[in-house]
C-alpha positions as CSV (number, residue, x, y, z in Angstrom):
1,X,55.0,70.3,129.8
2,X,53.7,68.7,126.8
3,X,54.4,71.8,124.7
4,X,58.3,72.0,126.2
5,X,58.2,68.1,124.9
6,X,56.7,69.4,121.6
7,X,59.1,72.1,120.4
8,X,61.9,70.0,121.4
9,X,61.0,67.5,119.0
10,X,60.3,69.5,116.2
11,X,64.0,70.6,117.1
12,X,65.8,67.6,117.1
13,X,63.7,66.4,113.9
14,X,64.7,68.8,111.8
15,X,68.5,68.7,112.7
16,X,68.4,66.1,110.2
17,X,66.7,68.4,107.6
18,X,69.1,68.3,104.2
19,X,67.6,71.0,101.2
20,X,66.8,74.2,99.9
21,X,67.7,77.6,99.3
22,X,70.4,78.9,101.2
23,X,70.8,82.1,102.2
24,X,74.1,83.6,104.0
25,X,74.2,82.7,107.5
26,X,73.9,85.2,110.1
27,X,73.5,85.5,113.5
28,X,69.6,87.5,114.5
29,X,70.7,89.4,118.0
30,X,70.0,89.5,121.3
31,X,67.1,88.7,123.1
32,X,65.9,92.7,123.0
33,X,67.5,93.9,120.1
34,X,67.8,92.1,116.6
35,X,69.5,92.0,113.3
36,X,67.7,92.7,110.3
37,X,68.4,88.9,109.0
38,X,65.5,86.5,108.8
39,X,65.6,83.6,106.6
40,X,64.5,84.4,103.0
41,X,62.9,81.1,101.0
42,X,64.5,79.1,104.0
43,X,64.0,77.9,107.8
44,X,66.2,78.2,110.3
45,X,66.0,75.8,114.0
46,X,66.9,76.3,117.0
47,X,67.7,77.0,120.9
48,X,66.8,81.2,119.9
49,X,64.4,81.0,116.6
50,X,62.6,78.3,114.6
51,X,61.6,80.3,111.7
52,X,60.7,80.1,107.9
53,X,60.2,83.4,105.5
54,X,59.7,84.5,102.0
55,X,61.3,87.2,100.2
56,X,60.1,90.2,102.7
57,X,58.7,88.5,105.3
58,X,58.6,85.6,107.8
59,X,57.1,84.1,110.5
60,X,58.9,82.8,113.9
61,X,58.3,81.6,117.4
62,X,61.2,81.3,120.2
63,X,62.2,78.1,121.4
64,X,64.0,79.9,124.6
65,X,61.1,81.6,125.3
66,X,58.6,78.5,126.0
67,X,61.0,76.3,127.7
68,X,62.8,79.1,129.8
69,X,59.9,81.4,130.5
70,X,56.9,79.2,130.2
71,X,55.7,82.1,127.5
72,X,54.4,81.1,124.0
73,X,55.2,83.7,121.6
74,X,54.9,84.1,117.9
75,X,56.6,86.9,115.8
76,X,56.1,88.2,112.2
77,X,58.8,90.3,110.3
78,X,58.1,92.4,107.6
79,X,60.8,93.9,105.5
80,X,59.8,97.4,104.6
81,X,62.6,99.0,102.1
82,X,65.8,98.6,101.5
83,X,67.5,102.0,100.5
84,X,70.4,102.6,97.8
85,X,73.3,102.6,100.3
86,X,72.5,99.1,101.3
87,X,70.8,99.9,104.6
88,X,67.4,98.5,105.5
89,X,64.2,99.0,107.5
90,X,62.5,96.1,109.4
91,X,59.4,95.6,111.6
92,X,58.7,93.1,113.9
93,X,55.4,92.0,115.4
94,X,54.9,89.6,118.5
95,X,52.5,88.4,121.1
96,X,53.9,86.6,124.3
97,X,51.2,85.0,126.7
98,X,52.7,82.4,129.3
99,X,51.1,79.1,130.6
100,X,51.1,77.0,134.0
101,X,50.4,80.2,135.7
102,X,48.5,78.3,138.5
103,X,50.5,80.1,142.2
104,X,51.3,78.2,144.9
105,X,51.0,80.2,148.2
106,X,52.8,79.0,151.3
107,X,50.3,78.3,154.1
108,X,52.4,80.2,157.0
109,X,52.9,83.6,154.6
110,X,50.3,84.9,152.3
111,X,52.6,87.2,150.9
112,X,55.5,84.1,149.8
113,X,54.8,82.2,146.1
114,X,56.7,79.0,146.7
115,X,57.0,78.6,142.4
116,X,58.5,81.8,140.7
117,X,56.8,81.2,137.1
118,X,56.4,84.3,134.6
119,X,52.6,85.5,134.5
120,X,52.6,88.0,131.5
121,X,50.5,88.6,128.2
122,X,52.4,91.1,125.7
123,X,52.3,92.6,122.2
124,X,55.6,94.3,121.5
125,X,56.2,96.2,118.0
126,X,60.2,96.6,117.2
127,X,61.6,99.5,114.3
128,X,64.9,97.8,113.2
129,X,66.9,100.4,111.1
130,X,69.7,98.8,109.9
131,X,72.9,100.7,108.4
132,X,76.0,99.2,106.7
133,X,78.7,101.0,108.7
134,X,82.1,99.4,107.5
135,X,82.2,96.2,104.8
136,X,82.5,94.3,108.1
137,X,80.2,96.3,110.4
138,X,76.7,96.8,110.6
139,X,74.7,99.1,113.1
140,X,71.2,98.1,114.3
141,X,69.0,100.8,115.4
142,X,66.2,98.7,117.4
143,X,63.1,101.3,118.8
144,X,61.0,98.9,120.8
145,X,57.7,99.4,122.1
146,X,55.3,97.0,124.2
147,X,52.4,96.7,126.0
148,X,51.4,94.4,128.8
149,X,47.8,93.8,129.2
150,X,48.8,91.4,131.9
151,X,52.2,92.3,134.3
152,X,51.6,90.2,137.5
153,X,55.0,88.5,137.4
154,X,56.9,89.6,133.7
155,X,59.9,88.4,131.9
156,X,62.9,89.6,133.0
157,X,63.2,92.8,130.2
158,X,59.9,94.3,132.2
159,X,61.7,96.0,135.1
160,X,59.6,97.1,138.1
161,X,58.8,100.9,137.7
162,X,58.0,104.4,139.8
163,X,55.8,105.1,137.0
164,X,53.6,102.0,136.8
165,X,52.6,102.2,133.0
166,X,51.0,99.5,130.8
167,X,53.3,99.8,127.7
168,X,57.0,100.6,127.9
169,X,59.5,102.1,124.8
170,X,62.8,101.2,124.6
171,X,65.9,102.4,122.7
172,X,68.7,99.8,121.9
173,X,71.5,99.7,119.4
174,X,72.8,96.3,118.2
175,X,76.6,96.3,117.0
176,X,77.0,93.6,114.4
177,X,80.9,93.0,113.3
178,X,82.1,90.6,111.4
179,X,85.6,89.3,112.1
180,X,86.4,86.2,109.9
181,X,84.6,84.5,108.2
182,X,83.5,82.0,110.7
183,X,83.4,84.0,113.4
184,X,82.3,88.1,114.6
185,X,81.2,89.4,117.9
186,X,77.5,91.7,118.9
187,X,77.6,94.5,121.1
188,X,74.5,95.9,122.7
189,X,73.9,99.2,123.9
190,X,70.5,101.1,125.3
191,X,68.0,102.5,127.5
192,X,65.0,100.5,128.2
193,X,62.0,102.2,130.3
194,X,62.6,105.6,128.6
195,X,59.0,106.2,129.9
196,X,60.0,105.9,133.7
197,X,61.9,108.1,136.5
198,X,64.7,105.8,136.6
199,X,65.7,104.9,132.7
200,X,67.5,101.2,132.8
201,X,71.1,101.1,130.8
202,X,71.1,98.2,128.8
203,X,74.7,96.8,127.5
204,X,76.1,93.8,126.5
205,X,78.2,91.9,124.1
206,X,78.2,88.1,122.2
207,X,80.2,86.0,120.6
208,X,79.2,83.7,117.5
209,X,80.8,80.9,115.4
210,X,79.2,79.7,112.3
211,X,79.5,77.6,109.2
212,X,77.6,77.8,106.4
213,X,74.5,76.3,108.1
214,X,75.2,76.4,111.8
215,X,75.7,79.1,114.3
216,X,76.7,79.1,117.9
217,X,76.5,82.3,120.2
218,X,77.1,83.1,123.3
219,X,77.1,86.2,125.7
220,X,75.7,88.2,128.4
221,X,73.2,91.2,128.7
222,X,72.9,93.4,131.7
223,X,70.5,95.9,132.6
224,X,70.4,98.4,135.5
225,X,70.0,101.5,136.9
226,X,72.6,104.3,137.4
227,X,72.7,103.8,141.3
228,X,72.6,99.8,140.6
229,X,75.9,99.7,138.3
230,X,77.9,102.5,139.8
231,X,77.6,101.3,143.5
232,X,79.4,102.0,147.0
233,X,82.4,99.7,146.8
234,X,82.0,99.7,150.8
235,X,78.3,99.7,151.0
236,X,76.9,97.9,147.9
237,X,73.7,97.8,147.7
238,X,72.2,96.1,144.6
239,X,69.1,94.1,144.1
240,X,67.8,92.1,141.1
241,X,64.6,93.3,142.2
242,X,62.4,91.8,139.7
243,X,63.1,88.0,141.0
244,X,62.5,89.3,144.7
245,X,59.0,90.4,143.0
246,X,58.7,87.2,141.6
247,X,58.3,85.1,145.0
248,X,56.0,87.6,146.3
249,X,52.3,86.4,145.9
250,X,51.0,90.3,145.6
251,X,54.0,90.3,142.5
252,X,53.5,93.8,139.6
253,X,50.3,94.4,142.0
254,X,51.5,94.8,145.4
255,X,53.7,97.5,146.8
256,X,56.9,98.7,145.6
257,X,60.1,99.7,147.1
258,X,61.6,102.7,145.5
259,X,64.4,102.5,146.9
260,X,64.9,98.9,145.6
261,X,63.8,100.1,142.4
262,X,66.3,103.0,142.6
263,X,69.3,100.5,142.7
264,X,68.2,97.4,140.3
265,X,70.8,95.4,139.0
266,X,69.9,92.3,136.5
267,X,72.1,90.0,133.8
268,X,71.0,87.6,131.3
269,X,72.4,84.8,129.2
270,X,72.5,85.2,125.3
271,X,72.6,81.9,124.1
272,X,71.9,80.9,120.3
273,X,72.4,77.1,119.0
274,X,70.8,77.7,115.0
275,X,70.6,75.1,111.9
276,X,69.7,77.3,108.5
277,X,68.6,75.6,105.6
């Protein structure tokens, strides 16, 4: 709790923060796939990033992260070229390891976990090629790889798996489209779990407002298997079987059912409140 109290502090504190360079303002993505923006000479705070950078790199942590997932996390971006034609290569570094993981087991089932707390450490590596498609459109290729050296109960983007692997490599694209000046919309479109026998499609699609120091963004994400999106409209059968794992003491380590697995269906909120300066 005290590190929840903490980082919300250092948010509201520097709400008030007047100075410095200014780069344009632009929104960073989705919770799997990014933009190649980071502030350059700057800070930006908020709900998705606090984060402070030089020319080619910078160093972050998500606010979202610890509050929502109980799961401190630090990331470091490195620029690694920029090409002629204005398109650039990024990569991203980050560590995730959650706290208050102490279970509480319910005294008439062994098998029920009466909290539903994430229990997960991560490293995660992200390739961001990013090409300049249209003066108003930019495409971001995001190749994601992770590995979990702990996967008892994971954050939601860890799907439960036939092929029960540590790491797990995902392919995203990230549809960045300017529409005015104030405001432009992200789409998101992927497979995550390329590794396993049943792939997850990964979509979805945001909408931000900005000035020239804050943003606002707000969406949806969605990821599933074929047999969870496309399902019986008389039988329908669909399970967000990760949070059913979740409440189940044995979590990642006890039994799975495949079938379950076969027809997972999970959305998630894409919410960005972000002061640059």
């Amino acid at each position: 709790m005290k590190i929840k109290y903490f980082t919300f502090l250092i948010f509201v504190l520097t709400f008030h923060a007047r100075a410095g360079f200014h780069e344009a303002n632009r929104p960073f993505g989705h919770n799997l796939s990014h933009t190649d923006y980071f502030p350059k000479k700057s800070c930006s705070v908020g709900v998705q990033v606090i984060a402070c950078g030089r020319e080619n790199w910078a160093i972050g942590t998500s606010p979202f992260l610890i509050s929502i997932y109980n799961m401190n996390n630090l990331y470091f971006i490195r620029r690694l070229g920029r090409e002629i034609n204005g398109n650039k290569k990024t990569l991203q570094v980050a560590f995730f390891d959650t706290f208050s993981e102490e279970d509480r087991i319910s005294t008439v089932n062994p098998n029920a976990r009466l909290n539903s707390s994430y229990q997960q450490t991560s490293a995660m590596a992200y390739y961001i090629y990013s090409q300049n498609i249209r003066d108003n459109y930019r495409l971001h290729w995001n190749t994601t790889v992770s590995y979990f050296f702990d996967d008892k109960y994971p954050f939601s983007l860890r799907r439960p798996t036939i092929r029960r692997r540590k790491y797990q490599l995902n392919l995203t694209t990230l549809h960045e489209v300017k529409m005015t000046e104030y405001m432009g919309i992200q789409g998101e479109v992927g497979l995550i779990h390329l590794e396993d026998l049943y792939p997850r499609l990964h979509t979805g699609a945001s909408l931000f407002f900005k000035s020239k120091r804050w943003l606002f963004q707000i969406g949806f994400t969605l990821t599933s298997t074929m047999d969870g999106l496309f399902v019986n409209a008389m039988e329908p059968n669909r399970f967000d079987y990760q949070q059913e794992l979740r409440i189940d003491s044995r979590g990642y380590e006890g039994p799975f059912d495949k079938n379950k697995i076969k027809e997972d269906f999970s959305m998630h909120p894409e919410i960005a409140i972000q002061y640059h300066f």
